[in-house]
N, C-alpha and C positions, 0 to 999 in steps of 0.2 A: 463507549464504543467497543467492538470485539467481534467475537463471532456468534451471532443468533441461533446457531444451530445448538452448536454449543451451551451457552446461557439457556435455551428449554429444555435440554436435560439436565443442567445444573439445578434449577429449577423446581421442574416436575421431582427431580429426589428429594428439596428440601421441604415441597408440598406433600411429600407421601406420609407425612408424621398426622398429617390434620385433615387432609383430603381426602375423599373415596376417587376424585377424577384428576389426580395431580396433571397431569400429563395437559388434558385438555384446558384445566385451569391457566397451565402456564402459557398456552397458545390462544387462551382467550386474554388474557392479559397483555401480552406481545403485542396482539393486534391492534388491539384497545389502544396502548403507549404508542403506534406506529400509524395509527389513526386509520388503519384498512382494514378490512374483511379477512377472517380469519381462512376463509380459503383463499383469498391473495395472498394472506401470510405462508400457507403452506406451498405454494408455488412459488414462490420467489423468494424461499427463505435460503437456498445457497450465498445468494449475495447479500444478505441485508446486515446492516450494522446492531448494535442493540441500543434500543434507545435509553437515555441517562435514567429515563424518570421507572423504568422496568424493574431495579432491584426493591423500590419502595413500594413499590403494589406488590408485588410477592410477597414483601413483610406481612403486608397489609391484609394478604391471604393466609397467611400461616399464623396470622391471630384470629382467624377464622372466620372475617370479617368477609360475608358474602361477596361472589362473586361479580350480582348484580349493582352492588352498592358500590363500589370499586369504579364499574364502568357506567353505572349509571343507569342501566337499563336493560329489559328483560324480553324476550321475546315471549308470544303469547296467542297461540291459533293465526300463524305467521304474520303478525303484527309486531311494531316495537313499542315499548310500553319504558315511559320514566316512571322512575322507581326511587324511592329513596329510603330512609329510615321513618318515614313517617305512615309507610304503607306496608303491607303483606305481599313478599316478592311471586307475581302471580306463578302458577305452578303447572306442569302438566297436568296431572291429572283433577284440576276443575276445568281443563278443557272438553271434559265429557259433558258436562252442561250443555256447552253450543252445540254438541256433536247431535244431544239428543233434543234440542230444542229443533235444532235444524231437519231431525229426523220430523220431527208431530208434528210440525208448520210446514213442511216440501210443498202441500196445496196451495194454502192460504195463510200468507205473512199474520204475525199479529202486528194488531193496530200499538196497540201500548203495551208496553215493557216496564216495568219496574225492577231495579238493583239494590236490594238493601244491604247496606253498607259495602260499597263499592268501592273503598281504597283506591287503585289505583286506576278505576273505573274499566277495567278489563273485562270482568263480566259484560257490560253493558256495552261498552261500544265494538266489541265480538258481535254481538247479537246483534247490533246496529249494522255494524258491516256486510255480514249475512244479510240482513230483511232490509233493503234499499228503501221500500214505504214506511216501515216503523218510524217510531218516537220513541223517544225513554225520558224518566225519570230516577234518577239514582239519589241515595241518599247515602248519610254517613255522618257520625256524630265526631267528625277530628275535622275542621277547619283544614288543616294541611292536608290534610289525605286529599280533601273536596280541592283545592290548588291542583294537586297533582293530575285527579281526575281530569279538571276544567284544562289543562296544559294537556293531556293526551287527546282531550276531544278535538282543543285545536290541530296539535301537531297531524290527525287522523282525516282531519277535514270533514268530522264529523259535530264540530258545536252546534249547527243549527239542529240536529235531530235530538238532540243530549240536552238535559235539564238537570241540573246538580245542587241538592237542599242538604243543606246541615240540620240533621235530626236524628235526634236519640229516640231508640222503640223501648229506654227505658220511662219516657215522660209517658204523662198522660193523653188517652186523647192522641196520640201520636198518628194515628190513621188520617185523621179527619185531615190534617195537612198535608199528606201524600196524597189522599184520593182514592178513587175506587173505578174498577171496572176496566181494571187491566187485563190483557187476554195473558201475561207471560209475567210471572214472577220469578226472579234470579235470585239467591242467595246461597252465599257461604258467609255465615255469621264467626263468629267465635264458638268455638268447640272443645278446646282441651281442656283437661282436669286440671285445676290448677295443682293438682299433687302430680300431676305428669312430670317426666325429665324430657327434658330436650337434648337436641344434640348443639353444641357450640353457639353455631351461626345460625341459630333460629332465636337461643334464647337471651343471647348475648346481643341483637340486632336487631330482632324486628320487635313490632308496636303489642306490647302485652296486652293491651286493651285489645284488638283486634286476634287475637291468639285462645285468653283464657275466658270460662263461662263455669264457674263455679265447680262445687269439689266434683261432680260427674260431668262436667261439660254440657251441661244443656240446658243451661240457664235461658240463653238466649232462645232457643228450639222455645220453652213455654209460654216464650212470651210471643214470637211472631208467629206459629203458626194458629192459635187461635185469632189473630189478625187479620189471618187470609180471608176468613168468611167478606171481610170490609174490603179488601181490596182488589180479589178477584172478580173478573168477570163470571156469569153464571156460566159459562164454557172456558173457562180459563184457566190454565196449570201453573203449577209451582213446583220449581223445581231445585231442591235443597242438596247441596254438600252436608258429608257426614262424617264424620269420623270413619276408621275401619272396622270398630267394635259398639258403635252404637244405631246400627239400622234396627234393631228389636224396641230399645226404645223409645227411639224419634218415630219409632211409624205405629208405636203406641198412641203417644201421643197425637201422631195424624189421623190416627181411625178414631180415639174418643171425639175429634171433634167433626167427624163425619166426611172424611175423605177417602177415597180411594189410595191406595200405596202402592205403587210401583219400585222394587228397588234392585239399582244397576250397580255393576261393576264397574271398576279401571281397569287400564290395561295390565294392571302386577294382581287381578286377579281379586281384588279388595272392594270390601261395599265400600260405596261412595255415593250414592247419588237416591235418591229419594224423590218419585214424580208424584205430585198430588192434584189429585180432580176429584170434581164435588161426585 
């Protein structure tokens, strides 16, 4: 018990050693242990007491241990998305994906969507959300990850339009089970160097497999985008997350195999996003 006002800047100081958002950290956490919205927390925080369980989640953050993982859950193209260690905590900036899918589809939805490796199916059921007539198929080579997916299609009320396969595009033959003649392909694969450093709470927490793609990062890139020939529609785009220093590469790779390359920023100004059409 105490004073809450008090306890988040005791707080927010002892987050500023590991945090870049101490402050915001400790008022997500607050709310999280008070079980309200964080702008009910900041309204009503003259009178509130501190809840018991608030000093052990701030441990919990100052071992650097995501803030998502803590509460469970991440927001995502204003969606709430469960999240765990089993997934990639989804991020702002792959929300330019939906921005720009939703940009080339305004006409005419597409009919099918494919997600490869969809963690915590956020790409895909965005894109669901937007296109009320779609269907999707997402796929993902982690059993748990596909759980978590199949848990937010429900919680979104989207399971009937969402289909969820366990598949590696490291097997053989790996098209022929997903299928062909999607008008929209979604992917953000694995990308980092595995000689990259991370910071803490990325590398300390989330799923390595989902993170690393060999000593340049684009192990994955060689192997799905020669795939797209199979899976896209003959008017159908793909639309690839990228690292912030490998759009020269990956759209190497997409012109050898006879695509068009479009490539977009985020909002901090960073290549990100890679559009590809025949």
């Amino acid at each position: 018990m105490g004073d809450a006002a008090g306890a988040l800047r005791e707080a927010a100081n002892r987050l500023s050693e590991t945090s870049d958002s101490p402050r915001l950290d400790a008022e997500l956490l607050m709310a999280h242990a008070l079980q309200m919205e964080r702008s009910d927390l900041l309204l009503k925080l003259p009178g509130l007491d501190v809840p018991a369980e608030f000093a052990s989640l701030v441990e919990r953050r100052r071992q650097s241990e995501p803030i998502a993982h803590i509460v469970g859950s991440k927001e995502f193209w204003g969606l709430d998305f469960r999240v765990t260690p089993d997934v990639l905590i989804p991020r702002p900036d792959s929300e330019l994906l939906i921005e720009e899918a939703v940009s080339l589809f305004a006409s005419a939805h597409p009919q099918r969507i494919a997600d490869l490796g969809t963690g915590s199916g956020a790409l895909l059921l965005a894109a669901l959300h937007e296109f009320p007539e779609s269907r999707g198929l997402a796929i993902d080579a982690s059993a748990a990850a596909l759980q978590i997916a199949h848990d937010n299609a429900d919680a979104l009320g989207l399971a009937d339009r969402a289909r969820f396969l366990l598949l590696d595009w490291t097997a053989a033959n790996w098209t022929s089970l997903l299928g062909s003649g999607f008008d929209l392909v979604l992917a953000n694969p694995p990308y980092v160097s595995t000689d990259a450093r991370l910071s803490a709470d990325v590398a300390g927490f989330e799923p390595h497999q989902a993170l690393f793609a060999g000593a340049d990062g684009l192990d994955d890139y060689r192997m799905i985008i020669p795939a797209l020939e199979k899976l896209l529609s003959p008017t159908g785009t793909a639309l690839l997350e990228i690292g912030f220093d490998q759009a020269k590469p990956v759209s190497g790779l997409a012109a050898d195999c006879g695509y068009n390359v479009e490539l977009k920023q985020d909002l901090g100004g960073n290549d990100r996003l890679l559009v590809l059409r025949r």
